[in-house]
KEVO-456326 format. One record per residue (C-alpha): residue in three letters; x, y, z. Coordinates in steps of 0.1 Angstrom, whole numbers, padded with zeros to 4 digits, always signed. Layout:
N
ALAXYZ...
***
This chain:
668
UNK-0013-0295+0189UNK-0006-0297+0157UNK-0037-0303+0129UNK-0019-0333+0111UNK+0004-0351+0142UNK-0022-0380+0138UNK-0004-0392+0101UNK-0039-0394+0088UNK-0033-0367+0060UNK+0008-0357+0057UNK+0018-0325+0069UNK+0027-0318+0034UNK-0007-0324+0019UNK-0021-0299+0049UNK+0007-0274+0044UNK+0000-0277+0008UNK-0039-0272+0009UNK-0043-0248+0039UNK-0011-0222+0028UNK-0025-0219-0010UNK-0065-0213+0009UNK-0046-0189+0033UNK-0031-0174+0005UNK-0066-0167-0008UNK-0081-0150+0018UNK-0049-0126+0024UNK-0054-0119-0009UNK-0093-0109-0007UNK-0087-0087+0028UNK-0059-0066+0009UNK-0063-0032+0011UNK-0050-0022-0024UNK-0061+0007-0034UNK-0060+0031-0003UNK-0026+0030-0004UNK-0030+0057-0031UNK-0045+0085-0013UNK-0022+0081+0022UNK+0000+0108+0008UNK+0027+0088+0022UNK+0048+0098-0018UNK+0061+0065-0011UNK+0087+0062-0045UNK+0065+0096-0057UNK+0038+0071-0071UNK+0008+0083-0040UNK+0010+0119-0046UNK-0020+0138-0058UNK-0050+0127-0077UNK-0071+0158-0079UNK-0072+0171-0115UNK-0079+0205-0131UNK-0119+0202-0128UNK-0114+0190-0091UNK-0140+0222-0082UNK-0155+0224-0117UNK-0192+0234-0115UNK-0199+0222-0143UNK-0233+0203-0150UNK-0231+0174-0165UNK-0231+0169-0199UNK-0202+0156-0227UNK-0198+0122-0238UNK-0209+0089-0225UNK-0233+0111-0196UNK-0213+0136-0186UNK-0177+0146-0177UNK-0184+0140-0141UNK-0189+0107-0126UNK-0203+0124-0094UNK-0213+0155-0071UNK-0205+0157-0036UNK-0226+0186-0023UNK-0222+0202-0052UNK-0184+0202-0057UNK-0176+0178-0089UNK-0155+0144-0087UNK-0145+0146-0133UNK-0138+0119-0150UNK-0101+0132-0158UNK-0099+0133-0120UNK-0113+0098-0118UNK-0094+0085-0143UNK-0062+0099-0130UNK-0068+0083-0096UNK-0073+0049-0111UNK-0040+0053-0129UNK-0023+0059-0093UNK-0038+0031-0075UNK-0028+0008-0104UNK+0007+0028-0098UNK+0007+0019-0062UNK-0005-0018-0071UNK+0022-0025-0093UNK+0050-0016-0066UNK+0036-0050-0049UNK+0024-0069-0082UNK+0041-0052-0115UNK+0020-0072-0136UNK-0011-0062-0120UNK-0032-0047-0155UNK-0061-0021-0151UNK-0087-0047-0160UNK-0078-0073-0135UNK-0079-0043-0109UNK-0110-0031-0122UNK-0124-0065-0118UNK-0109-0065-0080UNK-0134-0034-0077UNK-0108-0010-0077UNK-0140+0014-0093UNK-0161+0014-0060UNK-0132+0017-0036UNK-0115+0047-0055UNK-0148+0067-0061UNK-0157+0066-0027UNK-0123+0074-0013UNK-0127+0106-0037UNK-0161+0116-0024UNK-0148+0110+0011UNK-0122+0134+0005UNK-0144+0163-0006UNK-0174+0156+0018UNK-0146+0156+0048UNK-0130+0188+0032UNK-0165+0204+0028UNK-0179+0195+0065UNK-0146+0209+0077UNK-0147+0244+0061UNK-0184+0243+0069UNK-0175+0242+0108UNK-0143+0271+0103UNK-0113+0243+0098UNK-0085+0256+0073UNK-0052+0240+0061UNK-0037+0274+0054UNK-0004+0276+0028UNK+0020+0278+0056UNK+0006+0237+0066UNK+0005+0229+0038UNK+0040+0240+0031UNK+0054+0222+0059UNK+0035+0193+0053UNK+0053+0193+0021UNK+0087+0200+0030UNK+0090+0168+0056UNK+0086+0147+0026UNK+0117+0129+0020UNK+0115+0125-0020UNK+0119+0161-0021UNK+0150+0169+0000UNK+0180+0177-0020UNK+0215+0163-0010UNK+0222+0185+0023UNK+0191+0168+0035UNK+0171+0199+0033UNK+0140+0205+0012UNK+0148+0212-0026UNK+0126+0232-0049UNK+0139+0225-0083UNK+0135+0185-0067UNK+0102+0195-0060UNK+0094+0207-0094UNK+0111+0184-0117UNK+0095+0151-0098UNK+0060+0170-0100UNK+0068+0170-0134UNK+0078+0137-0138UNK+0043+0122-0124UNK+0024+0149-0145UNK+0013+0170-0118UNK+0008+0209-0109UNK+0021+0220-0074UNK-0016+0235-0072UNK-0028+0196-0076UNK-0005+0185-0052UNK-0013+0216-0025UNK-0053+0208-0031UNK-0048+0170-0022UNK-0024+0179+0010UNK-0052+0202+0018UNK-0079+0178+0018UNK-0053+0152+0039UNK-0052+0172+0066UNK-0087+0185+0069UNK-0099+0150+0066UNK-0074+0146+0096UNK-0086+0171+0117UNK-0122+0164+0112UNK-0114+0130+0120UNK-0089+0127+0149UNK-0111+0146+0178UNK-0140+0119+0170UNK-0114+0093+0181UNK-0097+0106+0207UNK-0099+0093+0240UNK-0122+0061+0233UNK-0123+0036+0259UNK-0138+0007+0264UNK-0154-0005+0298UNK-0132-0028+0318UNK-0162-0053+0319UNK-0162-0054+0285UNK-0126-0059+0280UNK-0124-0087+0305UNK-0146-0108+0288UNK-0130-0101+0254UNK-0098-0109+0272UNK-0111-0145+0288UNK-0115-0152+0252UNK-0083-0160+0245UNK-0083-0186+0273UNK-0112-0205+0257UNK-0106-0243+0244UNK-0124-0258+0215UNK-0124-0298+0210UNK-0137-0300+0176UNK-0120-0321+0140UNK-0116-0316+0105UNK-0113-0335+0076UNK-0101-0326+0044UNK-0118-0335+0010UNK-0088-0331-0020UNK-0103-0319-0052UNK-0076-0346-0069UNK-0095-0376-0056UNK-0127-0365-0076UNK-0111-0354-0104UNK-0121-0370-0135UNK-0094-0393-0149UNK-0098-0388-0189UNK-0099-0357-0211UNK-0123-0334-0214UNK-0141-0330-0249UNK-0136-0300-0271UNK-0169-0287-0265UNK-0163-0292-0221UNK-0132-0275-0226UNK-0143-0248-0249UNK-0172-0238-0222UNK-0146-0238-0192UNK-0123-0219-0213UNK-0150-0192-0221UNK-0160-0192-0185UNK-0131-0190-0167UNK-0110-0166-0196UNK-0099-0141-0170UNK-0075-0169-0155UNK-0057-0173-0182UNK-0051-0139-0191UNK-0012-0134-0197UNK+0007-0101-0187UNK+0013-0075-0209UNK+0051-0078-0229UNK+0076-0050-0242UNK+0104-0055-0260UNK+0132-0024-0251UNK+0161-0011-0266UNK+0188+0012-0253UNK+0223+0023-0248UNK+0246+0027-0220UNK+0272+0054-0218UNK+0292+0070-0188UNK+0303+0104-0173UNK+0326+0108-0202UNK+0297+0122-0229UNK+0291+0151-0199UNK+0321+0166-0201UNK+0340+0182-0168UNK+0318+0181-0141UNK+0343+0187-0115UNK+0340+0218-0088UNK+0371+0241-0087UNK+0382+0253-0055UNK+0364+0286-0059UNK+0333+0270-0061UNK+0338+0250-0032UNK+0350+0285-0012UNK+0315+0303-0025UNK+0294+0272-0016UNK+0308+0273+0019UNK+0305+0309+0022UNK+0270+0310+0010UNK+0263+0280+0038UNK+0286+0285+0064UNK+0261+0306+0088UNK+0229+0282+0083UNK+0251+0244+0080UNK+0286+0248+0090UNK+0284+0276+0115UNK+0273+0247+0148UNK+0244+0242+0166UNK+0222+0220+0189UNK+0202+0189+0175UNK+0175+0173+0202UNK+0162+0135+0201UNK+0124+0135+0214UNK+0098+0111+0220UNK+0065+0130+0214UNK+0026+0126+0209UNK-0004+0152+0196UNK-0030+0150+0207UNK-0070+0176+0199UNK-0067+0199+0229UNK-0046+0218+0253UNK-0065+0202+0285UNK-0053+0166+0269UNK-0019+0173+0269UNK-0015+0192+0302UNK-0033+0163+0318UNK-0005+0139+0302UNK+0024+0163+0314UNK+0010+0161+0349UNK+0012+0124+0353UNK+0047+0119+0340UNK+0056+0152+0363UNK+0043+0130+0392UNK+0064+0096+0381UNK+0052+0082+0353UNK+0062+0079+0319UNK+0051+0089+0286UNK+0049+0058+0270UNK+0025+0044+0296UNK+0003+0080+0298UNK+0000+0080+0258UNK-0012+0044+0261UNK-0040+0049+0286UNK-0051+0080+0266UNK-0052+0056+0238UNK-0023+0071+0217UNK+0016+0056+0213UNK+0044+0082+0211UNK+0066+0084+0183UNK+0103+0096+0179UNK+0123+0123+0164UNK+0153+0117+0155UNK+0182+0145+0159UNK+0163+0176+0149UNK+0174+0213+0154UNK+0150+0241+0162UNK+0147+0255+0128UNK+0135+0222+0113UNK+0113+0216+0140UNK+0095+0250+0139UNK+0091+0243+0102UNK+0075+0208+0107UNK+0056+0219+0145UNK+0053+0255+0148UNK+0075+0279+0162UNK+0056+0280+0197UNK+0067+0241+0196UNK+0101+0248+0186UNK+0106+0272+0214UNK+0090+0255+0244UNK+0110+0218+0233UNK+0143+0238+0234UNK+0136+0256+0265UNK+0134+0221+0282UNK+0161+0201+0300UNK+0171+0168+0284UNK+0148+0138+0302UNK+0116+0163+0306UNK+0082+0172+0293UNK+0085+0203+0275UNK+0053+0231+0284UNK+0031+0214+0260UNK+0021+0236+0229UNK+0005+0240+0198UNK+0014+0229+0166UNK+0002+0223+0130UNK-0018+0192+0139UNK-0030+0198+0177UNK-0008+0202+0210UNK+0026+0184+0210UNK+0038+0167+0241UNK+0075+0164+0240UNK+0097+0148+0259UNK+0139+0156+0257UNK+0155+0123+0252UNK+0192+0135+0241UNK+0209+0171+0238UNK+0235+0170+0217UNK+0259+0203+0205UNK+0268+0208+0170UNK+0303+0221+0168UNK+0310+0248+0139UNK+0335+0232+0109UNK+0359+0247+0088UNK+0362+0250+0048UNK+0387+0222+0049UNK+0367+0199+0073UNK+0339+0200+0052UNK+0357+0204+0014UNK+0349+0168+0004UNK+0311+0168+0014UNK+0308+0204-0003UNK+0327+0188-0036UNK+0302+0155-0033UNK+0275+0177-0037UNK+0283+0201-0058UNK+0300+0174-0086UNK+0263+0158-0079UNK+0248+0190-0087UNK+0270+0195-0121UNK+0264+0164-0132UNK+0221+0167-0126UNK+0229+0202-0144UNK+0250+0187-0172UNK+0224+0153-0173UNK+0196+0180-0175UNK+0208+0197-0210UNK+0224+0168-0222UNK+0181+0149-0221UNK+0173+0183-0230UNK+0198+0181-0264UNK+0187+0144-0267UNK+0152+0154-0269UNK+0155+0179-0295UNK+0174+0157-0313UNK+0147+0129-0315UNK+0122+0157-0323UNK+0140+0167-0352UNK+0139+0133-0360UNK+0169+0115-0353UNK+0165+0080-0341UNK+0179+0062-0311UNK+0205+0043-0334UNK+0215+0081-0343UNK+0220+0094-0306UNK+0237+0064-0295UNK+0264+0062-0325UNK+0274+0098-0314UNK+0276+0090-0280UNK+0299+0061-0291UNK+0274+0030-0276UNK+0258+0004-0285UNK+0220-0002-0288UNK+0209-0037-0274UNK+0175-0052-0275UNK+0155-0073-0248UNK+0141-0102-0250UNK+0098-0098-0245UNK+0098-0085-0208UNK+0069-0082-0185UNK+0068-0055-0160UNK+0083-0074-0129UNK+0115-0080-0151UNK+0106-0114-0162UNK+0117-0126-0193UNK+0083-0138-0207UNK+0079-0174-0220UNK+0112-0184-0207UNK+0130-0210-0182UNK+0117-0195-0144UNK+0141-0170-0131UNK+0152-0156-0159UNK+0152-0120-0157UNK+0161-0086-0178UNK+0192-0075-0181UNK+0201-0056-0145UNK+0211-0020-0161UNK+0177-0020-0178UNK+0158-0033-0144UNK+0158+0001-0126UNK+0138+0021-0151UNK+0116-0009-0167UNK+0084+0011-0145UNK+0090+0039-0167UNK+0092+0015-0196UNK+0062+0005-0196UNK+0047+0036-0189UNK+0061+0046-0225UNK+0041+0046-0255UNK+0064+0029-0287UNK+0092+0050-0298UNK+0098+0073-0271UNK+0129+0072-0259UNK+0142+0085-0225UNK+0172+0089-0209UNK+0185+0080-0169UNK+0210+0075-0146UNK+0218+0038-0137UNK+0210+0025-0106UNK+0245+0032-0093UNK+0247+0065-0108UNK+0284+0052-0127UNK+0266+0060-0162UNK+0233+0067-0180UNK+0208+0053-0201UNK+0190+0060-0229UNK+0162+0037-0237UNK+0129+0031-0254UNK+0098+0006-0260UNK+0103-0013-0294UNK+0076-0035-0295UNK+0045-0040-0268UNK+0019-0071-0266UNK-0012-0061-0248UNK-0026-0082-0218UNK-0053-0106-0231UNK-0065-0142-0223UNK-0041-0170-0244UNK-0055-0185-0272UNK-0074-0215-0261UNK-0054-0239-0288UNK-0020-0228-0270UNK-0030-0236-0233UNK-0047-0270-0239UNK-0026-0284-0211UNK-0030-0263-0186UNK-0068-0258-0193UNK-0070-0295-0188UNK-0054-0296-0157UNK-0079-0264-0146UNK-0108-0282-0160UNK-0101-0316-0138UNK-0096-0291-0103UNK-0131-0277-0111UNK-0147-0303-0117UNK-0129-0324-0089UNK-0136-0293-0064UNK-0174-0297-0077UNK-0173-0334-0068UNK-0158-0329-0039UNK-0183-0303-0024UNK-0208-0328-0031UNK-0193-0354-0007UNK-0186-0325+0015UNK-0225-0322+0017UNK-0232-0360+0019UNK-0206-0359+0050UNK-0226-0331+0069UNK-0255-0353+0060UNK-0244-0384+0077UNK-0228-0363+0105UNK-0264-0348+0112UNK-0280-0380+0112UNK-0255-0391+0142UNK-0224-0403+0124UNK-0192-0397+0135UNK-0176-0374+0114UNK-0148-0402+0108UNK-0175-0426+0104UNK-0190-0403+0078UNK-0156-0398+0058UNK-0151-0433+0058UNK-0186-0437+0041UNK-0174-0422+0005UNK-0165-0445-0021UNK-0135-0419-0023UNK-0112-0434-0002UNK-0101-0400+0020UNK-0076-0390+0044UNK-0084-0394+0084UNK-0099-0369+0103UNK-0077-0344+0124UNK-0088-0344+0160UNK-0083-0308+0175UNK-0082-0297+0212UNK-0069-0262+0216UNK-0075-0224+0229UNK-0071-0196+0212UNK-0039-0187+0227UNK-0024-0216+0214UNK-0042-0206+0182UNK-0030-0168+0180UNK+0006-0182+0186UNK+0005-0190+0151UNK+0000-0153+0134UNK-0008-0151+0105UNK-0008-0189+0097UNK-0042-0199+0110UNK-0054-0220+0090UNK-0088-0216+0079UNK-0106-0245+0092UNK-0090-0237+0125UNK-0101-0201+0122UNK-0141-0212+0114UNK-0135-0237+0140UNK-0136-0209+0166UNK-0166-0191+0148UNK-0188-0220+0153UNK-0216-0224+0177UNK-0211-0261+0199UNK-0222-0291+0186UNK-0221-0277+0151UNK-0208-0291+0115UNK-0199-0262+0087UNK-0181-0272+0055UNK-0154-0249+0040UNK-0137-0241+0004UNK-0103-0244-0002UNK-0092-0223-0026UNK-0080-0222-0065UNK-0103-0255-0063UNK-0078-0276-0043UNK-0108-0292-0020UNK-0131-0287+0008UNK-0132-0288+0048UNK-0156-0307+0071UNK-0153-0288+0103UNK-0172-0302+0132UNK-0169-0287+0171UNK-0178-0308+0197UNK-0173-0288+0230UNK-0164-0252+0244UNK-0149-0247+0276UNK-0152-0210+0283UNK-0120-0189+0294UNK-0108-0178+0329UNK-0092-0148+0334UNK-0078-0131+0370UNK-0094-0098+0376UNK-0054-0087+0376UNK-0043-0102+0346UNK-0025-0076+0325UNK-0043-0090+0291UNK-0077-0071+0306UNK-0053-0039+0303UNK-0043-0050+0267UNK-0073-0057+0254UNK-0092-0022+0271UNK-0062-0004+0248UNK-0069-0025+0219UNK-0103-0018+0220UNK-0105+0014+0228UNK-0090+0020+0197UNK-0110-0001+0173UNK-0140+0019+0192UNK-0116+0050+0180UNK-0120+0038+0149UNK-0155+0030+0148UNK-0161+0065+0162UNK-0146+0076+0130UNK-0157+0058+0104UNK-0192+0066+0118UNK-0189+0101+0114UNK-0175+0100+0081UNK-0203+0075+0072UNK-0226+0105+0086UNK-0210+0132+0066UNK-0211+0117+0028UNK-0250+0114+0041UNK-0254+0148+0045UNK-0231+0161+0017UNK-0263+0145-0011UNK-0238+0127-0030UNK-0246+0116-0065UNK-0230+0095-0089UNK-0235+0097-0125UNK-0231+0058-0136UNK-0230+0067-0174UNK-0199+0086-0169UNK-0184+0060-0147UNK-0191+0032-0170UNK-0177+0054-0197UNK-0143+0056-0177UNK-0143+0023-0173UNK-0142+0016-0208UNK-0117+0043-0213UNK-0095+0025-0191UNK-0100-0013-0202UNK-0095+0001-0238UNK-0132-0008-0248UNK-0138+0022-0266UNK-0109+0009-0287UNK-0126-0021-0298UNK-0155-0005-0312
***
């Protein structure tokens, strides 16, 4: 039943209010920052965070209270190391929200969540050396070499890759090893502890009657507009909101760029001859060109050998391994054509071995890999024939002309850069490069032109590198391919505007308009209050609407279950959603958010949920919550090991990096 199919308030009025509240909350229950330390090297931004003093014994002592902004059993969290991981999750951020700044994240309380992820990480790693877990070189090695940022163009891992994105993100391979290190110990410390939770059937048959419950309740809305104050606000009103509220207004951070576009042409020859094509092939031909077998597999790990024999049984006697993983409380995952060299490297070779000793549509003899036992089951076989020089000329000449011209890019940035440190200027480079250096207009970081009609954007050759931009400190020009690799860029910041509230003189309008929606929103809580009042007393809670001077929209009967209400997703509406947190015979107001109004919620009856004893939701919802009790499990025992690790923090230093990264030392 839909919330509005009475015509008392519009469906656009409801849409309007509840979407921009929804949009709120999504907002608050956004889990920004642990992106950064899932390793995932999603676009190389969540790599390593761990800086030179990331074992540093160091007491403290330095400026601001110490170069440590904590101890975790003894082992040091620096503030480089700190710092460094606040610059990543701002990285990680900004691939959502480029215009996110450091102080609004900061604000968001970024500090908190990234400091404790860090001590986590070192109280896991700790506890698991303490009880004889390693991540040895040869894990982390493979762990590293199934990353897809670093394999080169034959789809295999790359070490000059490797190295020169390392370097591009200003990190050591010894940074990056000691971060994959602490990954996968945290992962092995924390995986047996939630492994095989499961939730009593009792239990999961009342949580799954739930869903069949029915709510009679109704709502009425309160829009902020309708207590709005009609005339303008004096200077000294305005001046107070302004000062109070400056973080809203706070505009992003603007660059003006300049650059130059030239092609293949300044590179010179960077086409392979046929005797490099012969020698590439040659050098090849056994390991890529010489055939083979590939296998597709569904698999699953899981902490011990008993596990994953007891799983192999019962799809040995009929079932299958999608439904086994499921009642252990895992879900399978697939491999996609993978041979037995690439599989040992990413498994183990005991892995490799048993999977390609199995027919296609069985369970191989489960065994042990990098990350626990590996059930594997052969979904396709296919053979690899072997392919001549001339079959395979024009991939070996792709890749080798990509190769000369990285080589060729390489020394030509390298000659570019001596040339700017012998100070020539960008003008300079680009007049012998014959090409002409353009400006932007002020750009903010998502590609906006700033100040300008909506949807006009920076010019799309400069677009791909614009992160890198403003990464740049003034003057420091760089040079890249373009986004479809026909030609390269040089480029560099001319001009940057920090991030910083607007003067108040040039937003007078739009701090009028914000003033109104406060005080409206103000206004309109206190009716909100009167409402619950009346409704308390006895009233009707269309009775008590209809009591305001105000004259407000009807109120929304409702008569629904939750089924009906999970159909929706994500859309819930909040009032719905509080709706079916209330106790019967209860009235709760609720804000709407970026002061649009408030919510009268009142529930009048709960009819509790039936459910057969066979109903295959009771199945779903044991799964689901055997693995939030997984979860819990987890968190529990991590909870327990920062608890025995005596972690300290040093708040001095903390605040100290804090100003460091808001630029507050700068203002001093």
């Amino acid at each position: 039943m839909s919330v509005c199919a009475n015509g008392a308030l519009t469906c656009y009025q409801w849409k309007k209010l509840t979407a921009t509240m929804l949009q709120s909350f999504r907002n608050v229950f956004k889990t920004k920052f642990g992106v950064a330390f899932t390793l995932a090297f999603l676009a190389l931004i969540a790599v390593a965070f761990a800086s030179g003093d990331v074992a540093s014994n160091a007491a403290f002592g330095g400026i601001a209270g110490g170069d440590n902004v904590a101890s975790v059993g003894g082992e040091k969290v620096g503030s480089a190391e700190f710092s460094q991981a606040m610059t990543g999750a701002l990285d990680n951020v900004r691939q959502q929200n480029p215009t996110e700044s450091m102080a609004s994240l900061i604000e968001q309380g970024a500090m908190d969540d990234v400091l404790n992820q860090l001590i986590d990480r070192k109280a896991l790693s700790q506890f698991a050396n303490s009880i004889g877990l390693r991540a040895g070189d040869n894990l982390v090695n493979s762990e590293i070499r199934r990353i897809p940022a670093f394999a080169g163009p034959n789809g295999e891992f790359d070490d000059s890759l490797y190295r020169q994105m390392l370097a591009q993100r200003k990190l050591t391979d010894q940074q990056v090893r000691t971060d994959l290190a602490q990954g996968l110990l945290a992962e092995q410390v924390l995986v047996p502890a939630a492994f095989g939770a499961k939730m009593p059937s009792k239990i999961a048959a009342r949580y799954a009657a739930l869903i069949k419950e029915r709510r009679k309740g109704s709502v009425a809305i309160l829009p902020s507009d309708l207590f709005a104050p009609k005339g303008k606000p004096t200077e000294k009103q305005l001046t107070a909101y302004y000062e109070a509220n400056k973080k809203n207004f706070i505009r992003p951070e603007r660059r003006i760029l300049r650059y130059a576009v030239f092609g293949d042409e300044a590179l010179g020859n960077v086409e392979p001859t046929d005797a490099e094509i012969k020698a590439r092939y040659e050098k090849n031909k056994a390991s890529m060109y010489a055939g083979g077998e590939q296998r597709k597999l569904t698999q699953l790990i899981v902490p011990t050998q008993q596990a994953a024999e007891d799983i192999r049984k019962k799809v040995d006697a009929g079932g299958s391994l999608e439904q086994s993983a499921r009642q252990a409380g895992f879900e399978v995952s697939h491999v996609d054509a993978i041979d037995s060299k690439d599989l040992a490297s990413q498994a183990s070779d005991a892995v490799a071995k048993a999977v390609f000793s199995a027919p296609r549509g069985k369970v191989a003899t489960p065994a042990r890999g990098s990350l626990g036992w590996y059930v594997v089951r052969v979904d396709e076989v296919k053979t690899i024939p072997s392919r001549t020089l001339d079959q395979v000329r024009g991939e070996i000449a792709t890749a080798l002309r990509d190769e000369k011209r990285a080589q060729a890019l390489s020394e030509m940035s390298s000659d570019i850069e001596d040339r700017f440190d012998n100070g020539e200027s960008l003008s300079d480079v680009a007049k012998t490069l014959k090409a002409d250096v353009k400006s932007t207009q002020p750009l903010v970081a998502d590609g906006r032109v700033y100040g300008e009609t909506p949807g006009d954007m920076a010019p799309e050759v400069i677009r791909p590198v614009l992160q890198t931009a403003f990464e740049m400190d003034e003057g420091q020009p760089q040079i890249a391919a373009t986004a479809d690799h026909s030609g390269y860029i040089i480029f560099e910041t001319s001009q940057i505007t920090e991030s910083a509230a607007a003067p108040m003189k040039e937003i007078t309008d739009d701090l009028t308009l914000a003033w109104r929606a406060s005080e409206g929103s103000k206004a309109a809580k206190a009716a909100a209050t009167r409402v619950l009042d009346r409704v308390k007393k006895g009233q009707s809670l269309q009775a008590a609407i209809s009591a305001e001077k105000v004259k407000l929209p009807a109120v929304d009967d409702l008569n629904l279950t939750r089924e009906e209400l999970a159909r929706a997703g994500q859309r819930v509406p909040p009032p719905l959603a509080l709706m079916f947190s209330m106790a019967k015979g209860t009235s709760k107001k609720l804000e709407g958010p970026n002061n649009a109004g408030w919510f009268v919620v009142s529930l009048k009856d709960i009819e509790p949920g039936k459910i057969d004893a066979k109903d295959p939701q009771i199945a779903a919802a044991q799964q689901t919550l055997g693995q939030m009790l997984g979860r819990e499990y987890a968190d529990s025992l991590r909870a327990a090991i920062r608890a025995d690790m005596k972690v300290e923090r040093n708040q001095k230093a903390i605040d100290a990096v804090r100003k460091q990264l808001t630029g507050a030392n700068n203002a001093n």
